[in-house]
C-alpha positions as CSV (number, residue, x, y, z in Angstrom):
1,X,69.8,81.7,82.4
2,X,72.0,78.9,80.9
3,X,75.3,78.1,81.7
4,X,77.1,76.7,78.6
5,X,80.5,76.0,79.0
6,X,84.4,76.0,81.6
7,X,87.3,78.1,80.2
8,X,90.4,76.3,80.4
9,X,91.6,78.5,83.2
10,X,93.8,75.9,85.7
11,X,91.9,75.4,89.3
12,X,94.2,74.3,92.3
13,X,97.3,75.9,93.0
14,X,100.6,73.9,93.6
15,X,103.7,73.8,92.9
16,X,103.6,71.9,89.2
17,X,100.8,74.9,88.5
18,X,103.3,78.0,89.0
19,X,104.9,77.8,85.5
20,X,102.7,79.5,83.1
21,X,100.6,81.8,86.0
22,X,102.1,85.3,85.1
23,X,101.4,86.7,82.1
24,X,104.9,87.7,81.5
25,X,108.7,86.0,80.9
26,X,111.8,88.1,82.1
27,X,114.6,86.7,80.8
28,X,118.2,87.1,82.1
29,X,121.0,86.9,80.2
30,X,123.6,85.5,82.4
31,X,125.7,82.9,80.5
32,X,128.6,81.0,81.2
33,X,127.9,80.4,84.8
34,X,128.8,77.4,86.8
35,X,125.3,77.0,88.3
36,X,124.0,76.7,85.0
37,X,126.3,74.4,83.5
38,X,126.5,72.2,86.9
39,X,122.9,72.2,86.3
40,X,122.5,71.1,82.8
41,X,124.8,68.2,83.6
42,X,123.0,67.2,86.5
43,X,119.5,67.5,85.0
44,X,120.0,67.2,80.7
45,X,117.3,69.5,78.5
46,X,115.2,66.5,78.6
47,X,112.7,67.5,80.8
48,X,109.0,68.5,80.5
49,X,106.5,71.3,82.2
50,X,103.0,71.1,82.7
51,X,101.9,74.3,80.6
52,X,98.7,76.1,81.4
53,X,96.1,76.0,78.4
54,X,96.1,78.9,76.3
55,X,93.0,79.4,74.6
56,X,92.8,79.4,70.9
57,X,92.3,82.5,69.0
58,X,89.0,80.9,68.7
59,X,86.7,78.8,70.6
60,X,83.8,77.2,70.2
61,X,81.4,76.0,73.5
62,X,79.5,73.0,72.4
63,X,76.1,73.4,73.9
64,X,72.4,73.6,72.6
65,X,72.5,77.1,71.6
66,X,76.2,76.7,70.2
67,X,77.0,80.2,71.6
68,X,80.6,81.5,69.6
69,X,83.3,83.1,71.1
70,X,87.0,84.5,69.8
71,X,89.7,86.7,70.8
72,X,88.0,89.7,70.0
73,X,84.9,88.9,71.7
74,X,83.9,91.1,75.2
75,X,82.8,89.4,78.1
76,X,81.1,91.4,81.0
77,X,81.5,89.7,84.5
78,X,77.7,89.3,85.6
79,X,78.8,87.5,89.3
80,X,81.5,86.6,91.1
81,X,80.5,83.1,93.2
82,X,83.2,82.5,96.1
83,X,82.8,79.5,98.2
84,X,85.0,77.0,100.8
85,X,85.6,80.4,102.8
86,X,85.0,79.3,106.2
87,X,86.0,81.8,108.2
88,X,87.3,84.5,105.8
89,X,85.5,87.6,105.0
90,X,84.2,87.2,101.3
91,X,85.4,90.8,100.7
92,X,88.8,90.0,101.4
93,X,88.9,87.3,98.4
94,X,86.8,89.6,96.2
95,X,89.4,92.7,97.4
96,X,92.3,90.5,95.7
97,X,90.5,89.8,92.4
98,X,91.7,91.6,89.3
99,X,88.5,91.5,87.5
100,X,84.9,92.8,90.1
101,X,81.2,92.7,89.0
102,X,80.2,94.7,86.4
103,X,83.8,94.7,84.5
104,X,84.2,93.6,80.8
105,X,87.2,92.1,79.1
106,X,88.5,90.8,75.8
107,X,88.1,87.0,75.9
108,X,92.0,86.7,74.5
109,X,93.0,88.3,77.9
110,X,91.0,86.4,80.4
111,X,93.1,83.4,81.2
112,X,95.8,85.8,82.0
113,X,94.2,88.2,84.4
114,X,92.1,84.9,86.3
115,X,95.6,83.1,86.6
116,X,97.1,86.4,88.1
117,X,93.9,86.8,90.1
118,X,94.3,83.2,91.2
119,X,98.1,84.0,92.4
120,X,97.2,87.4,94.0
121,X,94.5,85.0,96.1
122,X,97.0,82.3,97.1
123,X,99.7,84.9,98.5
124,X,96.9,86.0,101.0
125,X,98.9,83.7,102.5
126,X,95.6,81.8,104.2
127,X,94.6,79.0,101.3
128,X,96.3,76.2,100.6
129,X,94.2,75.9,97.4
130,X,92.4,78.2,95.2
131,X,90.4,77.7,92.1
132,X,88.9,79.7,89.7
133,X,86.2,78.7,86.9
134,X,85.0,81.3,84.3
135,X,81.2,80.3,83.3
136,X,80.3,81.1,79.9
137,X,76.3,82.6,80.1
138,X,76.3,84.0,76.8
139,X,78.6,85.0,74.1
140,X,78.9,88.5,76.0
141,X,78.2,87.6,79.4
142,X,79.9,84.9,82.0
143,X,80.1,83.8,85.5
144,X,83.4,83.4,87.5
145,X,83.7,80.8,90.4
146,X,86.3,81.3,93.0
147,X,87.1,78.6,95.4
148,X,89.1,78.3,98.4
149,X,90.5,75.4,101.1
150,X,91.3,77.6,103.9
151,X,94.8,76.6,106.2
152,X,94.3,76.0,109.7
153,X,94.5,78.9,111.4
154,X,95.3,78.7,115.4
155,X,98.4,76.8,116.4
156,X,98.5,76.3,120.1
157,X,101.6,74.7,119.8
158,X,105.1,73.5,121.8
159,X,108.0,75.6,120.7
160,X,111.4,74.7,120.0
161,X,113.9,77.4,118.6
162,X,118.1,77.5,118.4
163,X,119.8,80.7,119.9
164,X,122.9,80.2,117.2
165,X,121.9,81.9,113.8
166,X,121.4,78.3,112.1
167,X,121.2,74.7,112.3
168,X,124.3,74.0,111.0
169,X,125.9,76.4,113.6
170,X,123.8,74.7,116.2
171,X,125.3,71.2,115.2
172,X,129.2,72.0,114.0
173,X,130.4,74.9,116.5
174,X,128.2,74.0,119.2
175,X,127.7,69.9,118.9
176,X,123.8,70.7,119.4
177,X,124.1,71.3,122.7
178,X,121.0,71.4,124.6
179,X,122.0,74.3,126.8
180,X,121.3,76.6,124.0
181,X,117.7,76.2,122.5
182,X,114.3,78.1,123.4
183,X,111.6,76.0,124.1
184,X,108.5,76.8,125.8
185,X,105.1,77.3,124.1
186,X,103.1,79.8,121.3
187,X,100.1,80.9,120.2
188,X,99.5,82.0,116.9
189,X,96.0,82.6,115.5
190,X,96.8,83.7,111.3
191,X,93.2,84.7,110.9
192,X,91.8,86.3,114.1
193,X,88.5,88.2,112.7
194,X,88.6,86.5,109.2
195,X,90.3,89.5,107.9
196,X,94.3,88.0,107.7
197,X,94.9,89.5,110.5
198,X,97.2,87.8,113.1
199,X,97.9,87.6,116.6
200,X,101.0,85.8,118.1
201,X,101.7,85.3,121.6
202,X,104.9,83.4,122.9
203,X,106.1,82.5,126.2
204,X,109.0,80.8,126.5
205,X,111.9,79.3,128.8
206,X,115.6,78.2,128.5
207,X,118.8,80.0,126.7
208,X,116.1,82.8,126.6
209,X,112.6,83.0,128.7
210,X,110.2,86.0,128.5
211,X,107.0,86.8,126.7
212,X,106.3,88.4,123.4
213,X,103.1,89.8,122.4
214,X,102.1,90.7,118.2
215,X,99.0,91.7,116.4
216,X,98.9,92.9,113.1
217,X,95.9,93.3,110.4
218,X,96.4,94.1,106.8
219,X,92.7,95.8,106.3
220,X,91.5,97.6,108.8
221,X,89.3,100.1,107.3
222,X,86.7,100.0,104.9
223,X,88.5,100.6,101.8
224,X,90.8,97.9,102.8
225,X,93.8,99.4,102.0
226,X,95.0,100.1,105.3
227,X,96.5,98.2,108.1
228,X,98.5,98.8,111.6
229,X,100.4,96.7,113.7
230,X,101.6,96.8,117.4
231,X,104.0,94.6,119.3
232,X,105.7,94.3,122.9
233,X,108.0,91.8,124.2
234,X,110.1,91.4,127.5
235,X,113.3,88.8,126.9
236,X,116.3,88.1,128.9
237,X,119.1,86.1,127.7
238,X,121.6,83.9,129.5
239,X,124.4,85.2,127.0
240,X,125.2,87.7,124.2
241,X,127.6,88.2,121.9
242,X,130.1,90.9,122.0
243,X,132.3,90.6,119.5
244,X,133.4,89.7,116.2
245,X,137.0,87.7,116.0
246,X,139.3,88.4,112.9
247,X,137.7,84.8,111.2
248,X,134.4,85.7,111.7
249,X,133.3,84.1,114.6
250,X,130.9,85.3,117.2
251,X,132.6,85.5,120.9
252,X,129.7,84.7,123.4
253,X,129.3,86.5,126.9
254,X,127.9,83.7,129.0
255,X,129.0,84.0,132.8
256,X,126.1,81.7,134.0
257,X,122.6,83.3,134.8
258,X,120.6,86.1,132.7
259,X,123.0,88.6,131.4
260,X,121.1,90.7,128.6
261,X,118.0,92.2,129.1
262,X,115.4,93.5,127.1
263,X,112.2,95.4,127.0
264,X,110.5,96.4,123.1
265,X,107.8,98.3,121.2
266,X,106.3,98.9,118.5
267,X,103.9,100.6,116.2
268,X,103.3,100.1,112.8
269,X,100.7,102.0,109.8
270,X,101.0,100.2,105.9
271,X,98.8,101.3,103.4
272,X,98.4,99.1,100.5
273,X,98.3,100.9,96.5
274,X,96.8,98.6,94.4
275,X,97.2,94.6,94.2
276,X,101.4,94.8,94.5
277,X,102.5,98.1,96.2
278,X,102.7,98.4,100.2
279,X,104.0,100.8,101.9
280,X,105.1,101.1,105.8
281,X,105.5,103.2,108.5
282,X,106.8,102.2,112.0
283,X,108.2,103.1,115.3
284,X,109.9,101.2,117.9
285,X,111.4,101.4,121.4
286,X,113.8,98.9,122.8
287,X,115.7,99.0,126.1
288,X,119.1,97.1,126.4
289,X,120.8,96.2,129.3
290,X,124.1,93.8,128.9
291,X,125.8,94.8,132.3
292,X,128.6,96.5,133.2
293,X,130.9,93.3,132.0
294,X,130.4,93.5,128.5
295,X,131.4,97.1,127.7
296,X,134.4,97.3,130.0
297,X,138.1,97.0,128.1
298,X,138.3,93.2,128.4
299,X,135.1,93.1,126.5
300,X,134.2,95.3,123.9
301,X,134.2,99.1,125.0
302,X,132.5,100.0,121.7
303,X,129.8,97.4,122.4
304,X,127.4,100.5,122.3
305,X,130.1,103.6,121.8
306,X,129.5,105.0,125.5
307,X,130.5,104.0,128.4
308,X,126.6,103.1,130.1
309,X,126.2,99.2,129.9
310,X,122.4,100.2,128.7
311,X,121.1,101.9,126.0
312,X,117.2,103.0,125.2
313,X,117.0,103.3,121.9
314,X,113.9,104.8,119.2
315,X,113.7,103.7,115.6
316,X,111.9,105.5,112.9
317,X,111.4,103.2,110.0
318,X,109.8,103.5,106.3
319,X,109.6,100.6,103.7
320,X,108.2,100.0,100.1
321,X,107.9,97.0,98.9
322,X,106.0,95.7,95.4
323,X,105.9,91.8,95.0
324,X,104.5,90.7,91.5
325,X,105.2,86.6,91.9
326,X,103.7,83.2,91.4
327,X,103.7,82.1,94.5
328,X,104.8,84.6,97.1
329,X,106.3,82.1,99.2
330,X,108.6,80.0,96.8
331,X,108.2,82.2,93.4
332,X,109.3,80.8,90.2
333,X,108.1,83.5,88.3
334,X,107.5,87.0,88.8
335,X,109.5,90.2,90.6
336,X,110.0,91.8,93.7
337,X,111.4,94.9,95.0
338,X,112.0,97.4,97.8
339,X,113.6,99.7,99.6
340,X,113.9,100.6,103.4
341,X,115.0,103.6,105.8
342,X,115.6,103.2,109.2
343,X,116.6,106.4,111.7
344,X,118.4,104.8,114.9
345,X,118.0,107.5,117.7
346,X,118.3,111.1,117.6
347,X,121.5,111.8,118.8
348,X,124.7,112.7,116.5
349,X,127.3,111.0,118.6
350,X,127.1,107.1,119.8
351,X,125.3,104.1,118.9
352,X,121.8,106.3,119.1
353,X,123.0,107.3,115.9
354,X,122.2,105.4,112.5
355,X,120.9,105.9,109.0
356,X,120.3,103.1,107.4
357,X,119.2,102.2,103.7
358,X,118.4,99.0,102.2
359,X,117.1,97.9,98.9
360,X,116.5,94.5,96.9
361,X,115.8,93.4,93.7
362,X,114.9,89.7,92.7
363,X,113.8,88.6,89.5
364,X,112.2,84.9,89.0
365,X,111.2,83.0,85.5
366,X,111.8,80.4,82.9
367,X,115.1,80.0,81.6
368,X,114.4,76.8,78.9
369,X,110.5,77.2,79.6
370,X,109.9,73.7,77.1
371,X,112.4,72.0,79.8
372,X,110.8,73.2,82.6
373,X,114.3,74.8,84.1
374,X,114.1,78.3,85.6
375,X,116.2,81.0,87.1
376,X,116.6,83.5,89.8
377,X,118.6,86.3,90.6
378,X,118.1,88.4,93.7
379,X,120.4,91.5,94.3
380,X,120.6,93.0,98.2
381,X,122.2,96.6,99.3
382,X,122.7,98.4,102.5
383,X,124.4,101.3,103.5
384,X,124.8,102.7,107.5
385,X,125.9,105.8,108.1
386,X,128.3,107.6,109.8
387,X,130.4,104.7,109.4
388,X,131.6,105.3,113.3
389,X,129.1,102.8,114.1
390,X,128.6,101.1,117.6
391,X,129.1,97.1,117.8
392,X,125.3,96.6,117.7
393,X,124.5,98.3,114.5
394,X,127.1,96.4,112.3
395,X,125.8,93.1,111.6
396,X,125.8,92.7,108.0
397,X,126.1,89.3,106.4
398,X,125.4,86.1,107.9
399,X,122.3,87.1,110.1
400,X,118.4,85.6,109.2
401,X,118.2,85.2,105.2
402,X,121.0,87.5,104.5
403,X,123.9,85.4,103.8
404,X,126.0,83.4,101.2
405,X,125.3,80.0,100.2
406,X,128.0,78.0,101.9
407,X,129.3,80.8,104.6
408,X,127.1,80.4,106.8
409,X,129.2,79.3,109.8
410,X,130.6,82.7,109.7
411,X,129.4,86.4,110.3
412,X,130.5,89.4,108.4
413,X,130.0,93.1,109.8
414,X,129.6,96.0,107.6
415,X,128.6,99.4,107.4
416,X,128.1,98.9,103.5
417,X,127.6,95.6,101.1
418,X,126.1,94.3,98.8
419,X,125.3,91.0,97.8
420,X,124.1,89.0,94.6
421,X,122.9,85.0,94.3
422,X,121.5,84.1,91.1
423,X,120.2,80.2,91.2
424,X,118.6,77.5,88.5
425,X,116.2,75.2,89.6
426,X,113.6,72.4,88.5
427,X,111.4,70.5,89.3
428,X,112.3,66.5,89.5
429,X,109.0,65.1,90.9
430,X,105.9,65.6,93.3
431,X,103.8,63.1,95.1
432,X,101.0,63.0,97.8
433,X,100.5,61.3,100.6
434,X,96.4,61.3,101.6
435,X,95.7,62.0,105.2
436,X,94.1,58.8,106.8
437,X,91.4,61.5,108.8
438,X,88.6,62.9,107.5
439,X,90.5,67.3,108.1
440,X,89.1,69.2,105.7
441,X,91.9,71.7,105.7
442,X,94.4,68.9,105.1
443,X,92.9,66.2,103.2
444,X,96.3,65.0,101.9
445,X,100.0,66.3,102.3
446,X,102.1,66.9,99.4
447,X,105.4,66.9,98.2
448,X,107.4,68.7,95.3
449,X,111.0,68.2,94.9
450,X,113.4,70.4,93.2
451,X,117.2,70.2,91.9
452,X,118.7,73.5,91.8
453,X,122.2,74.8,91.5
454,X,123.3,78.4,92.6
455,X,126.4,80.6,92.5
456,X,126.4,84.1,95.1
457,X,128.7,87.0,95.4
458,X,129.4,89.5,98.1
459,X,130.9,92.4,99.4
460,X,131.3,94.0,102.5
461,X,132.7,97.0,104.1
462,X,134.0,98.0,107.1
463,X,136.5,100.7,108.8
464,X,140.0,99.0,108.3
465,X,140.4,99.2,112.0
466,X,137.8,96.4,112.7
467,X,137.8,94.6,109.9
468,X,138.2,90.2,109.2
469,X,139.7,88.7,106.8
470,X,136.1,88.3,104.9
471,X,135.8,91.7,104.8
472,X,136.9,94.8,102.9
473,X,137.5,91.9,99.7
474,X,135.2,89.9,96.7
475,X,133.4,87.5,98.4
476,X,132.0,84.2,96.0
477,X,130.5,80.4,96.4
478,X,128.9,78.2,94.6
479,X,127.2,74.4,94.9
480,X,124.0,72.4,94.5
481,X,120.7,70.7,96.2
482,X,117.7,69.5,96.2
483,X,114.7,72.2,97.8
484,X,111.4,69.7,99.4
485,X,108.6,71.4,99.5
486,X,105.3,70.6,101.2
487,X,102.4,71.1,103.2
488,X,101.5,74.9,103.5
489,X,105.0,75.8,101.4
490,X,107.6,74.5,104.1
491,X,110.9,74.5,102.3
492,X,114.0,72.1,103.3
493,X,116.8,72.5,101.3
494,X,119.8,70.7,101.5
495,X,122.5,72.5,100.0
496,X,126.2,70.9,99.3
497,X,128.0,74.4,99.2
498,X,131.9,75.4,97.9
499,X,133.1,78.9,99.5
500,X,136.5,80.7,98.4
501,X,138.1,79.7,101.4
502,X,138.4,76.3,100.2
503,X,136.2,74.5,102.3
504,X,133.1,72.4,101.2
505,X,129.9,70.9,103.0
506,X,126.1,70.2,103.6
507,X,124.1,72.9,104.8
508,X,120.7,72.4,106.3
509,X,117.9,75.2,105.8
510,X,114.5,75.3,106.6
511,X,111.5,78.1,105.6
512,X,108.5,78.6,106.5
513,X,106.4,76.6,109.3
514,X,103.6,76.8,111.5
């Protein structure tokens, strides 16, 4: 057997790798836009992108037997080599690969389907690197060569967490006080029997103290395409909120002492179609208790719609989601979409009462590809019905990642909305800094820094009877920052954000983590 030549197919997977990994360019036309102007002002056209290799329509392997090979030519796949897999299964890596032993393909498509393969690898979620080599053997016949650098995988670790919904809440309403942050200590293993399947333990102390148990594994049975999940959790909280003011504030119940209590689980089935389809199943139980306090007229009676100050409550949930991107965890080219249905209770009076729908749709790639700039635009709907809806199933807007860009001191509760952010980004610089210890999973720590501008829009409704003076009306902002990202695809951004209230500032954000 000879081996006779590489392909040109890129190896290591970082961020100034993700702009020429999918085989295909959306484009959206959205002109006229402040982002994109702000942004071409800030940045110029001047810039340049790394572009993966295309092979020619014709290639020639210099070697001793000067073996010949165009775009017409059929290549069979005689092995697949994987190595650097320390602790994952081989089958799992293999399971992700677009081409398997035995398959043939036209040489013109092979860089395509090994950088896809390559991405479909690194959103495993449990490599920091990935490389893949295509061997030629013959002029019908290669090799591939998949190799990995596996992430650490157990974090026994301190924990530090805010009870307000951000940092910038944390600092502004609250002057970071103390008083109201988790701390305590968690366990997280991302890799438990080499599989990707996880198990997370947490115990913690402060605003909140209790225990919360997860395990989840995507492959569980031989034809790795399906996966379960279970979860249980005790918390008790020293406050709560229990209401909603007409600006958009939260009003906190905190009397002193341990106020809100409550007990969850769950149980979860996804089966996987494919390399981009999942689908879900789940039910949960959760038991709340807020006291008698919180519901009585001086509070909010409608806290949960019935006059008990605790409420057991079952959710029956289904979700689809198919994710086609670059890098799963800050994409820059690609797709994703989904939609969810959630059954609150079986009751068909009070808060045991919900239907709720939510879909998404966000779109990634190259806007001026030869200047390296790209674009964005993620769409987000929900629906809740009856609209008679207890205070606890009316968060909307301003809760997790669902929120506009420069509101996010505010909250905005809905039985309907729908929100749109489209955002233009590139990529300044990148550096690394080497690790003075010899870790092979983190033999240097890099950073990538991109300028991006961004513009969202919102709406969201509510009965007129409860509604704030952000609701029920055309929410919009706008502004610029600068997104660092490093080891293991953390994200900071720093966002200087412009709302249509009038008021401007910098916003803190952070993704991602151990």
């Amino acid at each position: 057997m000879i081996l006779t030549g590489i392909t040109a197919t890129s190896c290591t997977i970082s961020k100034s790798d993700l702009e020429n990994i999918l085989p295909y360019s959306p484009s959206i036309q959205l002109k006229q836009i402040f982002a994109l102007r702000f942004l071409m002002v800030l940045l110029g056209l001047s810039g340049s992108v790394l572009a993966q290799e295309v092979p020619d329509p014709e290639v020639f392997f210099p070697n001793t037997q000067n073996i010949r090979v165009d775009s017409g030519s059929v290549l069979k796949v005689m092995e697949i080599k994987v190595s650097g897999n320390k602790k994952t299964k081989t089958y799992i890596i293999l399971r992700e690969m677009l081409l398997k032993e035995g398959d043939t393909i036209r040489y013109a498509r092979l860089s395509n389907v090994l950088s896809q393969s390559k991405s479909l690898v690194y959103n495993l979620n449990l490599f920091s690197e990935v490389n893949i080599e295509s061997v030629l053997v013959n002029d019908s016949s290669m090799l591939l060569s998949v190799n990995v650098r596996e992430k650490w995988f157990i974090y026994p670790i301190p924990q530090f967490q805010l009870t307000d919904r951000n940092f910038n809440e944390w600092v502004k309403v609250y002057h970071a006080d103390f008083d109201r942050v988790v701390y305590g200590a968690k366990l997280v293993h991302y890799n438990v029997s080499g599989r990707g399947d996880q198990l997370k333990i947490y115990l913690i102390n402060g605003f909140t103290r209790g225990i919360t148990f997860s395990y989840s594994t995507p492959y569980s049975n031989p034809g790795l395409t399906e996966g379960f999940h279970v979860n249980a959790g005790f918390t008790q909280n020293q406050g709560t909120p229990f209401r909603t003011t007409y600006k958009n504030a939260l009003v906190w119940y905190k009397p002193g002492g341990y106020v809100r209590n409550n007990i969850r689980l769950g149980l979860g089935y996804s089966r996987k179609r494919g390399y981009y389809k999942r689908t879900s199943y789940a039910i949960t139980y959760q038991y709340i208790d807020v006291g008698d306090s919180v519901i009585s007229a001086r509070y909010n009676p409608g806290y949960f719609n019935q006059p008990k100050p605790y409420q057991s409550l079952v959710d029956l949930s289904f979700a689809f989601q198919y994710s086609r991107t670059d890098n799963i965890n800050y994409p820059l080219k690609g797709r994703t979409y989904g939609v969810s249905v959630v059954k609150r209770g079986f009751q068909w009076n009070g808060s045991t009462n919900m239907l709720g729908i939510a879909a998404t749709y966000n779109l990634y790639s190259p806007l001026f590809k030869k200047a390296g700039i790209f674009h964005s635009l993620q769409l987000t709907g929900r629906l809740k019905l009856p609209f008679d809806q207890s205070y606890i199933n009316l968060r909307n807007f301003g809760y997790g990642d669902v929120n506009l860009r420069g509101l996010e001191y505010y909250v905005i509760d809905g039985v309907a909305g729908a929100l749109a952010s489209y955002t233009v980004r590139k990529k300044l610089f990148g550096f690394k800094i080497n690790v003075p210890f010899n870790i092979r999973q983190v033999p240097f720590i890099p950073f990538n820094f991109y300028a991006k501008s961004y513009t969202d829009a919102g709406y969201s409704y509510i009965k007129p009877a409860l509604e704030s003076r952000l609701n029920n009306r055309f929410l919009y902002s706008y502004g610029f920052g600068l997104d660092v990202i490093s080891l293991y695809d953390v994200n900071v951004s720093f966002e200087y954000s412009f709302n249509q209230l009038g008021e401007n500032g910098l916003f803190l954000h952070l993704k991602g983590g151990f």
